[in-house]
C-alpha positions, 0 to 999 in steps of 0.5 A: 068328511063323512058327516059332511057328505051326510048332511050334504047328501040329498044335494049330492045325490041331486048333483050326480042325477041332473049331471047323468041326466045332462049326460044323456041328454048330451048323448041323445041330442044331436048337432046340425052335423048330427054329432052328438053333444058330448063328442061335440063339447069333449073335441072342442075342450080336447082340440086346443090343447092338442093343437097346441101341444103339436105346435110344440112338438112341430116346432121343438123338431122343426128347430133341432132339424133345422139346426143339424140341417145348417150344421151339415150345410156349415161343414159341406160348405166347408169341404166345398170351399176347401175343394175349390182353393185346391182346384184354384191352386192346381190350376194356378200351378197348372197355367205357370207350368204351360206358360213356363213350357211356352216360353221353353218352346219359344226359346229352344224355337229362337235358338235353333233359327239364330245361327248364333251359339247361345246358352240359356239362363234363369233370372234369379234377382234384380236390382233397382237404382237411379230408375235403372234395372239390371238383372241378376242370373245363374250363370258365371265364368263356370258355364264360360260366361265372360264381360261384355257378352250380350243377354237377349230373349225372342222379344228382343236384347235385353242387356249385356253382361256387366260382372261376371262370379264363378256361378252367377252375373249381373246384366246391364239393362238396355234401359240403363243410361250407361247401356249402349248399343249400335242398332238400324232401323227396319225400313230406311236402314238408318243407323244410330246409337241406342242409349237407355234413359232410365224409365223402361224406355231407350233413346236412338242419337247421331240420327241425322235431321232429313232421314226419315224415321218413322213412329211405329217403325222397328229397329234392329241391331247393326253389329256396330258395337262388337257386342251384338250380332246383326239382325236382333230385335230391339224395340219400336219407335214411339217418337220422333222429334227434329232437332238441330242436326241430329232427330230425337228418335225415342223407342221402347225396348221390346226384350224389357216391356216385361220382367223375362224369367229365362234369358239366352247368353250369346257365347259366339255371335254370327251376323244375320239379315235384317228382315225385310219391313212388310209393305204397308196398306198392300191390296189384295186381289180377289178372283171371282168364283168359277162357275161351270155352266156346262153339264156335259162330259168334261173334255179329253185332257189335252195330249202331252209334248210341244206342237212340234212333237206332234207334227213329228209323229204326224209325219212319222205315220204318214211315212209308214202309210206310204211305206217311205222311208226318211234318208233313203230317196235318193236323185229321181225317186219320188218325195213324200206326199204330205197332203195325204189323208191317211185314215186315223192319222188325218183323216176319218177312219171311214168315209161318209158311206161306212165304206173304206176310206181311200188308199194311202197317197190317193190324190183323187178317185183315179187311185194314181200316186 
């Protein structure tokens, strides 16, 4: 190595002089943004790899960033999600809760104004057969329920009872074909007999063809059966069809349009009114508005008492003016002027002039009686 530099070492001394030299050159000579060379060409060289290395820096965070980022927005939404199913289920809770008070209120509401004694149940099962629908609740022979009683809501009846165990008892639908039931309509006071055809629906026979019947029309009980009480509600008409002597007359049970929950047990029945039917397309009167046009004082209100109150108590003065006195005049005595003016009772306090007004049973200016 030594005896290669030495033989080489002319070339090599040229070398490190023409490279000093370029150096300084470099350093002298000045670009058009008077930058030297040197720091010219050592930022040239330096900038990509800088650049590059920052771009790998930029990017090695940018990534770890970015993935603790989703990771914090992974579990947020998490928790988020977790929140709103609590929220949506107390608020699920919260509106069972309110619609169970409701339909509570409505039931306490119903059995204060029926005079019929009731008891409340819960629906606690339902069987289904032959497109029939009875229902199961929780009171039996233990609460003094017995067969036969019948089983209503404030919508309408919704059956009768058709076996009875020590806590518990089966409801015969009202849309059961063996359900039976004697009812009256709202507005014509047509009796038949409702009979359930097993779709939810019932039907009204023995209505006589030419009694009118109308769709939409309400029905009622009669308080034929035994069963129930006058004057509940059963349901609306939805058809009506003639026949032969007897109209086909179909209706849909108010009290089964839905599954009720709680259920009133009718214990002692008392008969109640039918309710009158609302007239139809009824007009209704407007008045106009009253307009006051008058911006004086309003006037005295009127005095109270009849009109012959009032002439009474005219009399009455004009009698004390004259100093005469009711029930004493007795054969020759004169008689009690009633034409005379008497001052503030028919007459001005004051003449014209401001003078005194003329005495008490004047007739003229002679002041004569």
């Amino acid at each position: 190595m030594e005896s290669l530099f030495y033989r080489y070492r002319n070339i090599t001394v040229l070398l490190v002089a023409l490279f000093a030299q370029l150096i300084l050159l470099a350093w002298q000579v000045r670009s058009e943004n008077d930058v030297p060379l040197v720091r010219f060409w050592a930022i040239t060289a330096v900038t990509p790899v800088a650049s590059a290395i920052e771009g790998a820096r930029n990017g090695t965070a940018g990534f770890f960033g970015n993935y603790f980022a989703v990771r914090d927005a992974r579990d947020q939404n998490r928790k988020l999600k977790a929140q709103v199913d609590k929220l949506t289920l107390e608020n699920q809770l919260l509106k069972n809760e309110l619609a169970s008070a409701q339909r509570v209120e409505t039931m306490a509401g119903f059995q204060a104004h029926n005079p019929s004694k009731m008891i409340g149940a819960r629906v606690i099962g339902t069987t289904t057969g032959s497109g029939a629908k009875s229902l199961l609740i929780d009171r039996g022979t233990a609460s003094g329920i017995h067969k036969g009683m019948a089983v209503v809501t404030p919508a309408g009846i919704v059956g009768k009872i058709l076996a009875v165990y020590p806590f518990a008892s089966q409801v015969l639908s009202v849309s059961d074909p063996g359900f039976a039931a004697g009812v009256e309509s709202q507005k014509g006071h047509v009796h038949g007999v409702l009979k359930g055809v097993g779709t939810g629906s019932a039907r009204v026979d023995y209505i006589p063809t030419g009694q009118k019947v109308e769709v939409g029309e309400q029905f009622f009980t009669s308080g034929e059966d035994r069963v129930f009480p006058k004057g509940l509600l059963v349901g609306k008409v939805t058809g009506v069809k003639e026949g032969g002597n007897f109209q086909d007359v179909f209706l849909q049970p108010s009290g089964a349009e839905a599954a009720p929950e709680e259920v009133l047990i009718i214990v002692d029945p008392a008969h109640q009114e039918i309710p009158d039917a609302p007239p139809a397309d009824s007009p209704v009167f407007l008045a106009p508005p009253v307009t006051t046009t008058e911006t004086g004082p309003s006037p005295a209100p009127a005095a109270s008492g009849t009109q012959a109150d009032k002439l009474m108590e005219q009399y009455k003065k004009l009698g004390e003016a004259q100093r005469y006195t009711y029930g004493e005049g007795g054969p020759g005595s004169l008689p009690m002027n009633f034409n005379a003016k008497v001052p503030g009772v028919n007459a001005p306090a004051a003449n014209a002039a401001g003078g005194a007004a003329p005495p008490a049973g004047a007739t003229g200016t002679t002041g004569k009686p």
